[in-house]
C-alpha positions as CSV (number, residue, x, y, z in Angstrom):
1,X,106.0,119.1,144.2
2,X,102.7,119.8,146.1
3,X,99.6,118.3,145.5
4,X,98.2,121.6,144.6
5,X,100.2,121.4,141.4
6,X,98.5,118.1,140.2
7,X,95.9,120.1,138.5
8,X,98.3,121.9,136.4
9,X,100.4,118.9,136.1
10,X,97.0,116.7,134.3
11,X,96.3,119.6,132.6
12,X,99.7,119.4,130.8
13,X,99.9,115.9,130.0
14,X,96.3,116.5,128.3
15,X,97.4,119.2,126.2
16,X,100.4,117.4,125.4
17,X,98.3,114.1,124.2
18,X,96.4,115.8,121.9
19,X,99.4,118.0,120.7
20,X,100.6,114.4,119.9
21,X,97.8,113.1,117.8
22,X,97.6,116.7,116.0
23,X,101.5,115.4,114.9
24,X,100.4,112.0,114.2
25,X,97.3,113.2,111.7
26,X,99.1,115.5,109.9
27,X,102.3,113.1,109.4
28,X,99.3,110.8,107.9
29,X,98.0,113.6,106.3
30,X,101.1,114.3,104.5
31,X,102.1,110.7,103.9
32,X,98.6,110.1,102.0
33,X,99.7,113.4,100.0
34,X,102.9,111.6,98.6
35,X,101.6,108.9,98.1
36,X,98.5,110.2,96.1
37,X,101.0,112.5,94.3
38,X,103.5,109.5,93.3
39,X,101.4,107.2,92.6
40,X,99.8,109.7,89.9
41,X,103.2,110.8,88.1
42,X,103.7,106.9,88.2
43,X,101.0,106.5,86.4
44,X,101.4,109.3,83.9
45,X,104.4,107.7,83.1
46,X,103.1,103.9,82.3
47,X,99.5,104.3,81.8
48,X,99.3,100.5,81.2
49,X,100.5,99.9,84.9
50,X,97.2,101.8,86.2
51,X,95.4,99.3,87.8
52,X,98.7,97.5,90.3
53,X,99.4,101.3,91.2
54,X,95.7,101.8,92.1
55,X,95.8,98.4,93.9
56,X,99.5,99.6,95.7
57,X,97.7,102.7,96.6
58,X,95.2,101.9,98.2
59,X,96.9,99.1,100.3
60,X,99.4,102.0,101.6
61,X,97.0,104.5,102.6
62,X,94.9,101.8,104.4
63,X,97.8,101.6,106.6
64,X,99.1,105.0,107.0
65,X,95.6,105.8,108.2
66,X,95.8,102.4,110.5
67,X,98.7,104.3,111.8
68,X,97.2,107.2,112.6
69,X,94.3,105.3,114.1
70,X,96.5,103.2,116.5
71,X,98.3,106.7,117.9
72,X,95.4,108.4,118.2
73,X,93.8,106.1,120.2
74,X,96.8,105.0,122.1
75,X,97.4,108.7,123.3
C-alpha cells in the first residue's frame, strides 16, 4: 500500500458511508410501512381500539426514525 492509493482508499470509505445510511433509510422506510399497514388492519378489525393503536403508532415510528437519525449521523 502506497500513499498514492490513499485517495482512492477515502474515496471508498465515503461511498461506502453513504451506501450505509441509503440501507439504514430505507430499512426505516420500510419499517414505518408495516407499521402504518398493521396498525391500520388492526384497526379495521377493533374500531373501538383506535385511539391506543394511534397512540402505539406513533410512539414506534418516533423511534424507528430515531434510529435512522442516530445511523445516519453516526456514519
Amino acid at each position: 500500500m502506497t500513499i498514492e492509493m490513499l485517495p482512492l482508499m477515502l474515496a471508498a470509505f465515503e461511498a461506502n458511508k453513504f451506501f450505509v445510511a441509503g440501507l439504514a433509510a430505507v430499512g426505516a422506510g420500510l419499517g414505518i410501512g408495516l407499521l402504518g399497514s398493521k396498525a391500520a388492519e388492526a384497526t379495521g378489525r377493533n374500531p373501538g381500539a383506535a385511539t391506543p393503536i394511534l397512540v402505539l403508532s406513533i410512539i414506534l415510528a418516533a423511534l424507528i426514525e430515531g434510529v435512522f437519525i442516530l445511523s445516519a449521523f453516526a456514519v
